[in-house]
Backbone bond lengths (Angstrom), bond angles and torsions (degrees), N, CA, C in turn:
res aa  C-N    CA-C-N  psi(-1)  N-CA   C-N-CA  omega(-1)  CA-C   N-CA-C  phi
1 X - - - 1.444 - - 1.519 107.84 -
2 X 1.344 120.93 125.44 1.214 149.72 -158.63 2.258 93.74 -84.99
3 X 1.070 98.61 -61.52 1.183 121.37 -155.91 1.340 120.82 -155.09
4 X 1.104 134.94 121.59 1.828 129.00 138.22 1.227 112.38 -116.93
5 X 1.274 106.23 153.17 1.836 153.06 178.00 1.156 132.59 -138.67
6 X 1.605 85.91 127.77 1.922 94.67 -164.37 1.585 84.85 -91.30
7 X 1.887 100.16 143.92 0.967 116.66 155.79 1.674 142.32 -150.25
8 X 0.921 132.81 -162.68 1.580 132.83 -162.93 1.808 102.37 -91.83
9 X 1.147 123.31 136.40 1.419 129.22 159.95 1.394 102.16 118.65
10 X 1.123 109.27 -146.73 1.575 105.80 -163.86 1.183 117.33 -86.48
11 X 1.108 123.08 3.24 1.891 136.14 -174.40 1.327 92.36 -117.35
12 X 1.259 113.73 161.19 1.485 123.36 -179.94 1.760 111.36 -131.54
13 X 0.950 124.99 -10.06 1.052 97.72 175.87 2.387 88.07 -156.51
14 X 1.321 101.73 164.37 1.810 101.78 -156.06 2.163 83.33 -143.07
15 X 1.556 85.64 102.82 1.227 120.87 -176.16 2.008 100.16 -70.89
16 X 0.931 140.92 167.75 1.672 148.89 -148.25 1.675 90.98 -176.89
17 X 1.320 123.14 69.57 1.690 117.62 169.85 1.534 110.44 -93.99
18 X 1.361 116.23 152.28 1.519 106.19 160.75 2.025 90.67 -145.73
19 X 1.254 88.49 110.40 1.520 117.58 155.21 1.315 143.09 -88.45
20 X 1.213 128.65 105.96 1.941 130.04 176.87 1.590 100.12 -29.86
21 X 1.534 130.60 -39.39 1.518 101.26 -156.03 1.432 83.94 -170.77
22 X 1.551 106.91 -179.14 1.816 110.87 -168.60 1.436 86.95 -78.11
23 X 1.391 125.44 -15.29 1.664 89.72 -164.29 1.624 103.22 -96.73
24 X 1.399 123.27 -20.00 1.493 102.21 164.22 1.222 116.50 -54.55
25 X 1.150 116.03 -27.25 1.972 125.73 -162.54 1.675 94.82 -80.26
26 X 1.605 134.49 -33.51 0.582 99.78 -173.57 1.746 113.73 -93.31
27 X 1.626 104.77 -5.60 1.592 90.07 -166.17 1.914 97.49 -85.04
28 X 1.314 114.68 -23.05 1.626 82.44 148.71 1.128 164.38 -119.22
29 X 1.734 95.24 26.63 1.691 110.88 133.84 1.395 124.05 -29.11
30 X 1.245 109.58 -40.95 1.579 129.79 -159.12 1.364 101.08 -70.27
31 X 1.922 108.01 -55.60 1.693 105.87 -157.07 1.589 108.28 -82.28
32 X 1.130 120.16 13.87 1.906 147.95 -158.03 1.829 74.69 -58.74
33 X 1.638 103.51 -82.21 1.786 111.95 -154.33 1.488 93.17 -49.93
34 X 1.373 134.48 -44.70 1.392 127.04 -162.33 1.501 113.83 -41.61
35 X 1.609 110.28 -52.05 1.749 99.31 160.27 1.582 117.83 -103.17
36 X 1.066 117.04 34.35 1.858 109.42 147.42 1.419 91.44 128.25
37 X 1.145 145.37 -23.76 1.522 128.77 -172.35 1.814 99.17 -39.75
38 X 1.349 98.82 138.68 1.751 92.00 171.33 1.875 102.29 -115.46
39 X 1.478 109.04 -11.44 1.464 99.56 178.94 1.645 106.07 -148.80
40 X 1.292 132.60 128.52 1.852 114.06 175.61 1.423 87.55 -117.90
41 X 1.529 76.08 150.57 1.844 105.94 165.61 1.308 104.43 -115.82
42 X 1.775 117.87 129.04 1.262 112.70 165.58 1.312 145.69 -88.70
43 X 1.044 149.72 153.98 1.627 135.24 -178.59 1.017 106.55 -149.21
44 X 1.633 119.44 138.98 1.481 112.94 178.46 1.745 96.26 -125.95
45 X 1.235 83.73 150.63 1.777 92.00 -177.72 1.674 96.92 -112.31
46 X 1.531 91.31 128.99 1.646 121.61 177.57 1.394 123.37 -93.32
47 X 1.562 108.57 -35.93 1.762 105.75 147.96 1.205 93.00 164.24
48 X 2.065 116.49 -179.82 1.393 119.56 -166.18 1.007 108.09 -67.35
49 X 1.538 126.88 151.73 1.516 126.79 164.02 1.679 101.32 -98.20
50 X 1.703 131.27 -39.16 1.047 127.77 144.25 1.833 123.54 -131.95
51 X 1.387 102.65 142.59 1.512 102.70 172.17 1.284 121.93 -40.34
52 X 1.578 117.02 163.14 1.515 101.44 173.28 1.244 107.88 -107.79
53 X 1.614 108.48 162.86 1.488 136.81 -148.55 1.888 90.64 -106.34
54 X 1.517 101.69 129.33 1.434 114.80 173.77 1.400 93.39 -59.80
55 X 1.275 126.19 160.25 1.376 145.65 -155.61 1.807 96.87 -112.67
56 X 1.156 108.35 102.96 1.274 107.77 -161.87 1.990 120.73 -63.62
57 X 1.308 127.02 142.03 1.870 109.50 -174.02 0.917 83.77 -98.68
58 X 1.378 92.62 155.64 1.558 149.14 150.94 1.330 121.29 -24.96
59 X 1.373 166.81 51.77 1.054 141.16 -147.78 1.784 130.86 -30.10
C-alpha cells in the first residue's frame, strides 16, 4: 500500500496500491474484510491525463 485517504462521499477511505500482477491485487483484495472493509470498489489507473501542479504559496 502506496497510500490511503480518507474521504467525502460514499466510500470512506481511497486506498494507493501498486501490485506486480492481478493476482497480488487480488490476494489483497482478499485480506481488505480481515481489518473491517465491509465493501471494495476497484479502479485501475491506465495513466496521467495531466501532471500534477506544484501547490502554489501564499505570499
Amino acid at each position: 500500500m502506496l497510500r490511503a485517504d480518507a474521504i467525502a462521499g460514499a466510500d470512506d477511505v481511497l486506498l494507493h496500491i501498486a501490485a506486480a500482477d492481478a493476482r497480488e491485487l487480488q490476494d489483497l483484495l482478499r485480506t481488505l474484510p480481515r481489518i473491517g472493509a465491509r465493501r471494495v470498489t476497484t479502479l485501475l489507473r491506465l495513466g496521467a491525463v495531466k501532471t500534477p501542479a506544484p501547490v502554489p504559496a501564499r505570499p
